[in-house]
C-alpha positions in Angstrom: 11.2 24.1 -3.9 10.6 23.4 -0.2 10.4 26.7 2.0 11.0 27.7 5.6 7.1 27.7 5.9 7.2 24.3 6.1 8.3 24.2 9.3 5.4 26.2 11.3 2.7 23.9 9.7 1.0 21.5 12.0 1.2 18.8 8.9 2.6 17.6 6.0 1.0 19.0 2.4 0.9 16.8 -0.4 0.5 17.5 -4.1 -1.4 14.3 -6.1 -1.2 14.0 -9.5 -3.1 11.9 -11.7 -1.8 12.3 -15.2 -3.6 12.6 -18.3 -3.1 13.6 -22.1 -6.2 15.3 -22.1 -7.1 16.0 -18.6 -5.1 16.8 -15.9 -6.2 15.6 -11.9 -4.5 17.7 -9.2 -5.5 17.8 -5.5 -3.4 19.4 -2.2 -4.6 17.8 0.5 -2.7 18.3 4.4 -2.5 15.8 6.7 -2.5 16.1 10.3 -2.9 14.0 13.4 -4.4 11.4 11.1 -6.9 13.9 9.4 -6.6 15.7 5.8 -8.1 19.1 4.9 -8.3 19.6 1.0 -6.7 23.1 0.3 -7.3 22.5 -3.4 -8.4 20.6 -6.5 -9.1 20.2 -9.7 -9.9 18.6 -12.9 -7.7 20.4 -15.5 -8.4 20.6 -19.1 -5.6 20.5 -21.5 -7.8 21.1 -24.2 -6.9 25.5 -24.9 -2.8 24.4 -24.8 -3.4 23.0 -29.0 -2.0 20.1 -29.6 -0.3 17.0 -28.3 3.3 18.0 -27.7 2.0 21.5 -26.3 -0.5 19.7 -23.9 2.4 17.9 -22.6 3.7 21.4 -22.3 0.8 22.5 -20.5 1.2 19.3 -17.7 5.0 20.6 -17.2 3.3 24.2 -16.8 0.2 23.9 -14.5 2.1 20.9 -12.3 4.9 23.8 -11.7 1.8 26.4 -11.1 0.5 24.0 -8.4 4.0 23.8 -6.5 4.7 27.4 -6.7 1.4 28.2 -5.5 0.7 25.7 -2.7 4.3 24.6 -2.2 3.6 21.2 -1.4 6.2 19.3 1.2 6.2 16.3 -1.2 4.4 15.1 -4.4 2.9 12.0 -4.7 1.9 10.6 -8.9 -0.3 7.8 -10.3 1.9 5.1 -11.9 1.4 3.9 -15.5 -0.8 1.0 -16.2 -1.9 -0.7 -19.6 -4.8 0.2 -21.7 -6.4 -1.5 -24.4 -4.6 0.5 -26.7 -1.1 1.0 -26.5 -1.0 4.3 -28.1 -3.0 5.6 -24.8 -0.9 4.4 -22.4 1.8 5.4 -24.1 0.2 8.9 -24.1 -0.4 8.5 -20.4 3.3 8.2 -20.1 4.3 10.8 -21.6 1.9 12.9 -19.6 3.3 11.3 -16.3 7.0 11.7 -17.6 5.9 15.5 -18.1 4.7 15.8 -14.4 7.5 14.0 -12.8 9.9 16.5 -14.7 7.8 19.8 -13.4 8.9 17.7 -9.6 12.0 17.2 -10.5 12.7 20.7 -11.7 11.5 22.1 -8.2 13.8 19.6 -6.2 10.7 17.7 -4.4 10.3 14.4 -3.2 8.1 11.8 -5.1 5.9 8.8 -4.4 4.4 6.2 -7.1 1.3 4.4 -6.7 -0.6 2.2 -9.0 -4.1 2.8 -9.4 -5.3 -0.7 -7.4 -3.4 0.6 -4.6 -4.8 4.1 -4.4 -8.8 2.2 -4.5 -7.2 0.2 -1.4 -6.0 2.8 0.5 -9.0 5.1 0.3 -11.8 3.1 -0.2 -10.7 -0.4 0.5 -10.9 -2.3 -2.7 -8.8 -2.4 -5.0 -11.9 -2.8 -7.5 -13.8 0.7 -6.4 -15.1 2.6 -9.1 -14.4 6.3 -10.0 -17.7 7.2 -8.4 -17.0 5.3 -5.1 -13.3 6.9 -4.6 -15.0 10.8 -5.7 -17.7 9.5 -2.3 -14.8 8.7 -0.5 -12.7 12.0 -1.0 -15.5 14.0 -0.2 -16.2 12.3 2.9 -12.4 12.2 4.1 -11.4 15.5 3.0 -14.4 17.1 4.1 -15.4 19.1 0.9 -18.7 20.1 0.5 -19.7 19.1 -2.9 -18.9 16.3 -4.7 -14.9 16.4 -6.5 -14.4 15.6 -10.3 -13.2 12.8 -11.2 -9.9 13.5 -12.0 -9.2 16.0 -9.2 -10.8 13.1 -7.0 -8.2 10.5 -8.5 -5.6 13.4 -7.5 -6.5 13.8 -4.0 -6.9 10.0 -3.7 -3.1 9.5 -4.7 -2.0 12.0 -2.0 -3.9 10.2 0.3 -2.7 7.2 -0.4 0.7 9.0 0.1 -0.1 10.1 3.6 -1.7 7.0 4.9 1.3 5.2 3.9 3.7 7.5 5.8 1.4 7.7 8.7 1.3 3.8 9.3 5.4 4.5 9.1 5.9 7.1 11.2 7.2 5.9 14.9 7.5 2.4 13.5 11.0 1.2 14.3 11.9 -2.5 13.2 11.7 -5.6 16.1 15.3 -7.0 16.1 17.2 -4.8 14.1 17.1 -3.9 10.7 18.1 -7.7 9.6 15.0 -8.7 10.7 13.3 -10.2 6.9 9.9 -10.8 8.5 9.7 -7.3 10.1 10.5 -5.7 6.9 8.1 -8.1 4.9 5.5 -7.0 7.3 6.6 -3.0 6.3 6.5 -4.1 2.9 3.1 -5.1 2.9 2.2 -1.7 4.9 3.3 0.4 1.9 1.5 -1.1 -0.4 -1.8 -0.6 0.9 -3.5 0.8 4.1 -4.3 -1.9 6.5 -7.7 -2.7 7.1 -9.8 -5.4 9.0 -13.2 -6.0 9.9 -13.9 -5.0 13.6 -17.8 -6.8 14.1 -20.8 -4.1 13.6 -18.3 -0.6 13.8 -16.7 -1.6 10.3 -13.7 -1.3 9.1 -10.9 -0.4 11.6 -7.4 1.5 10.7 -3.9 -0.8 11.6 -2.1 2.3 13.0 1.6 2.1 13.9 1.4 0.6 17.1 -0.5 -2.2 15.8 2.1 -2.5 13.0 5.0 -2.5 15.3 3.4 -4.9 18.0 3.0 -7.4 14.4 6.5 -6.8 14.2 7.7 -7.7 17.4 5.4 -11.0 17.7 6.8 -12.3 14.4 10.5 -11.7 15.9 10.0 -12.6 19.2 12.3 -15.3 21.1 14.7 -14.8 17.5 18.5 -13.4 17.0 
């Protein structure tokens, strides 16, 4: 559960999650003033918890671990997406249903990504490999080695969480909250971190004031 220590950091700390049956991704990455520090990750084996019911156990057990220990402000989870075989996605389900209860039980807020998001918000393409987003989260998180994968894909989704509040955050709505092409425009911001091409210095960040000037221009002269 949040504590009163939340109040005296100079951030917000977020808990990723990217589920697995097998292996387990989990990352705590702060975000402050538009920069993250990595205070933890990891690649979690389920393998010494037996079986598949008590490996589902074990995601209940080490996500609650992870909040007791860092106590995150929020949690932020990889969505479900379709394999070639059913039965793995639906043991990636489970795994994320599992998860979402250890949240639950501790009374925190929760975002949902899916995975083409996460790649677009981090490394900006949908597309990027497992390799490119590991580059990426070393790079933005600072760490000194290379992450594993799945502790990678973790601190990628709690990324993808802070971006997303951090293009919010000031961001007040041009002409009133009945304003469609304002809130398509915020729409679109959540879904992905906004990006253009800005000639030789590569890709640039839409912050908020970029977002709310959009905002305005598309409402302008209206009722």
């Amino acid at each position: 559960m949040p504590d009163s220590r939340a109040a005296q950091r100079p951030g917000r700390r977020v808990l990723g999650i990217d589920p697995g049956s097998r292996v387990l991704g989990l990352a705590v990455i702060e975000f402050s003033g538009g920069r993250a520090r990595c205070l933890g990750l990891a690649s979690q084996s389920l393998a010494r918890y037996g079986d598949f019911a008590a490996r589902m156990g074990g995601v209940f057990d080490c996500v609650t671990d992870w909040i007791e220990t860092h106590r995150p402000d929020e949690c932020a989870i990889e969505q479900i997406f379709l394999h070639g075989s059913p039965e793995s996605s639906l043991k990636l389900a489970q795994a994320r249903g599992a998860a979402l209860a250890a949240i639950m039980r501790q009374r925190l807020d929760v975002g949902e990504y899916m995975p083409a998001t996460v790649k677009q918000a981090v490394v900006g393409s949908g597309k990027a490999t497992k390799e490119q987003v590991a580059h990426m989260i070393q790079r933005l998180a600072g760490l000194d080695a290379l992450p594993p994968a799945d502790g990678a894909d973790a601190a990628a989704v709690a990324l993808c969480h802070c971006y997303r509040s951090h293009a919010f955050g000031g961001v007040e709505m041009a002409g009133g909250s009945g304003n469609e092409e304002a809130r398509t425009i915020l729409r679109e911001a959540s879904q992905r971190r906004y990006r253009r091409r800005s000639d030789s210095r590569g890709w640039r960040d839409m912050d908020a004031a970029a977002l709310k000037a959009r905002a305005a221009a598309k409402s302008g002269g209206r009722k």
